[in-house]
C-alpha positions as CSV (number, residue, x, y, z in Angstrom):
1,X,25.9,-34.3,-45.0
2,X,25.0,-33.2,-48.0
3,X,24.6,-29.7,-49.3
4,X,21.8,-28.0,-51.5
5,X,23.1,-27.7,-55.2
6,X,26.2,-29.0,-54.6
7,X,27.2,-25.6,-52.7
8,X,29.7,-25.2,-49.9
9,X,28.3,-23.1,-47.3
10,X,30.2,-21.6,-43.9
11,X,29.2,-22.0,-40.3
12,X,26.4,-19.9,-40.6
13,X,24.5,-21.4,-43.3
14,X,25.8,-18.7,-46.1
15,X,27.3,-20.3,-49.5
16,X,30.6,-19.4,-49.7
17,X,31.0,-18.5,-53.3
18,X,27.9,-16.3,-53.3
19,X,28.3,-13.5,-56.1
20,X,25.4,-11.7,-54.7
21,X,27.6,-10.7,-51.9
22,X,30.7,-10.0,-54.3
23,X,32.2,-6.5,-54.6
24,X,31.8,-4.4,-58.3
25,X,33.6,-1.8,-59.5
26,X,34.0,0.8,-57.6
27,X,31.7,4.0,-58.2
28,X,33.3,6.7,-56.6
29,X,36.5,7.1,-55.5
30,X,37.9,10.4,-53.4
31,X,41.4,10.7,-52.8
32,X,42.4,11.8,-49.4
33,X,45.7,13.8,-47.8
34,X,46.6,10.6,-46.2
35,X,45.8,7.5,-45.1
36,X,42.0,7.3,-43.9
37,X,41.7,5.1,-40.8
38,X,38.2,5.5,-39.9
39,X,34.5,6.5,-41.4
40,X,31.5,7.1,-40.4
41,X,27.8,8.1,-42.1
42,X,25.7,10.2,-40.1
43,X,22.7,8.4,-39.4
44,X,20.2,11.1,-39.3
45,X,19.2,12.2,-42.8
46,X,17.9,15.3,-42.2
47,X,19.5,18.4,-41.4
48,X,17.5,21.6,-39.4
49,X,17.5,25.4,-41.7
50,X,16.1,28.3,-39.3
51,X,15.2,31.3,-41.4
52,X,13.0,34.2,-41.1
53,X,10.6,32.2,-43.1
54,X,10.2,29.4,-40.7
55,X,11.5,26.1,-40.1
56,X,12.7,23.4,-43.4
57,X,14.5,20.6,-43.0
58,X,16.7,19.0,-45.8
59,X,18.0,15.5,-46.8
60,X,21.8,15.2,-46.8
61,X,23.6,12.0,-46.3
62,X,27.0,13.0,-44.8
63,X,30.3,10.7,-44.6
64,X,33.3,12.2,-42.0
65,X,36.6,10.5,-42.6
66,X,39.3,10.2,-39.6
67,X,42.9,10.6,-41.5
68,X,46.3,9.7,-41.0
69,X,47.4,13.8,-41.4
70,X,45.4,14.2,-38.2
71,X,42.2,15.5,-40.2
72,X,38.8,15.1,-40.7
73,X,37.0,15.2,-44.0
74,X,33.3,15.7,-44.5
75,X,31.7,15.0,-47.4
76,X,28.2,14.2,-49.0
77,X,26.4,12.1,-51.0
78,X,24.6,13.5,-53.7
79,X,22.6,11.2,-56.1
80,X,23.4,12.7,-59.9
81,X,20.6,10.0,-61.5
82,X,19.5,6.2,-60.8
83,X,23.2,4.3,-61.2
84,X,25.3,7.3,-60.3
85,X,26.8,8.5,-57.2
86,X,29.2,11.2,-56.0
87,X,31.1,11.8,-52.3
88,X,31.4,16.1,-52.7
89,X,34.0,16.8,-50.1
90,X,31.8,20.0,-48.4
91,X,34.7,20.8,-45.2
92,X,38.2,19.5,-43.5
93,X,38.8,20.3,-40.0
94,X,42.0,22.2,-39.5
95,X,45.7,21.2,-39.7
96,X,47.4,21.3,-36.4
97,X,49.6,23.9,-35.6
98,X,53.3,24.2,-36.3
99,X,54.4,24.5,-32.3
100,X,52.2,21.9,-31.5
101,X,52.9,17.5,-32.3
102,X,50.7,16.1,-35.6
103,X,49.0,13.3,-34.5
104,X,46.7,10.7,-36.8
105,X,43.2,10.8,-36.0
106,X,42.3,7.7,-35.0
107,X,38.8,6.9,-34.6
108,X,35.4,9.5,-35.0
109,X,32.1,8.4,-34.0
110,X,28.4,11.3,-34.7
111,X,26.8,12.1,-31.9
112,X,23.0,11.6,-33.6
113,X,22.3,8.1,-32.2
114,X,22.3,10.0,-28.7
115,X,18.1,11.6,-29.5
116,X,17.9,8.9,-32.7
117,X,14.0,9.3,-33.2
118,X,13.5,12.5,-31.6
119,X,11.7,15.3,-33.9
120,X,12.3,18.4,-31.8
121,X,14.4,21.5,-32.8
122,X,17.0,20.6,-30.1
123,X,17.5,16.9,-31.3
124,X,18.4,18.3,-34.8
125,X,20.7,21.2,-33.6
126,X,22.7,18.9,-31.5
127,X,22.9,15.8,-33.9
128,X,25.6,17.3,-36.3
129,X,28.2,17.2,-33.9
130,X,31.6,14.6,-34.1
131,X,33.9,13.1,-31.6
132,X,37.5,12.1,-32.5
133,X,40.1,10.7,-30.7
134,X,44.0,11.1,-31.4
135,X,46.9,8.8,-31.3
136,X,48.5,11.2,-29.1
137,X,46.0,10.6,-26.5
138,X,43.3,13.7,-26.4
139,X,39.5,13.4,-27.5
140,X,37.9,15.9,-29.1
141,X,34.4,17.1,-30.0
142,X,33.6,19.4,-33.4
């Protein structure tokens, strides 16, 4: 059979040396504790203020990191002009205690796909939190 411009494609139809899908440079790079074995964006953008004033809500992408020392990370993404982009780390969760054993964090997973599309106050204040599981077998929710 022959192929369109002489290009080898996969099963799915996709040329396999397509440089539209190859990676660049990188543009930011954040160096963690440890090892980081998981990552997630928050999928809601928008995060809920309550002042005296009344109700705002502002635009934050966050990005929470599960790592190897058993922390998470949380950082956002701030956009300093058209091609540049940083990760500002903004929180870490705590380290575990000395009595107690360090395990890796594993996996983490926001809980903001739960009322994804909702608009009310309660959808906002409950969308910010995260779930983690450990290698030493306990979940837990920040």
């Amino acid at each position: 059979e022959s192929q369109s411009n002489n290009q080898q494609k996969n099963n799915n139809g996709i040329p396999k040396n397509n440089e539209a899908l190859s990676f660049g440079d990188p543009s930011c790079v954040v160096k963690m504790e440890s090892g980081v074995l998981d990552g997630k964006w928050r999928r809601r953008g928008e995060k809920l203020h309550r002042t005296t004033v009344g109700t705002t809500y502002e635009t934050m992408s966050l990005y929470a990191s599960a790592c190897a020392s058993g922390r998470i990370h949380l950082h956002s993404l701030e956009n300093n002009n058209p091609q540049s982009w940083t990760l500002s780390h903004l929180t870490s969760s705590e380290k575990t205690s000395s009595g107690e054993e360090t395990s890796l964090c594993l996996s983490l997973a926001w809980n903001d796909f739960i009322m994804d599309g909702c608009n009310d106050n309660f959808s906002n204040a409950v969308s910010d939190r995260i779930v983690s599981s450990y290698s030493n077998g306990t979940v837990a929710m920040h």
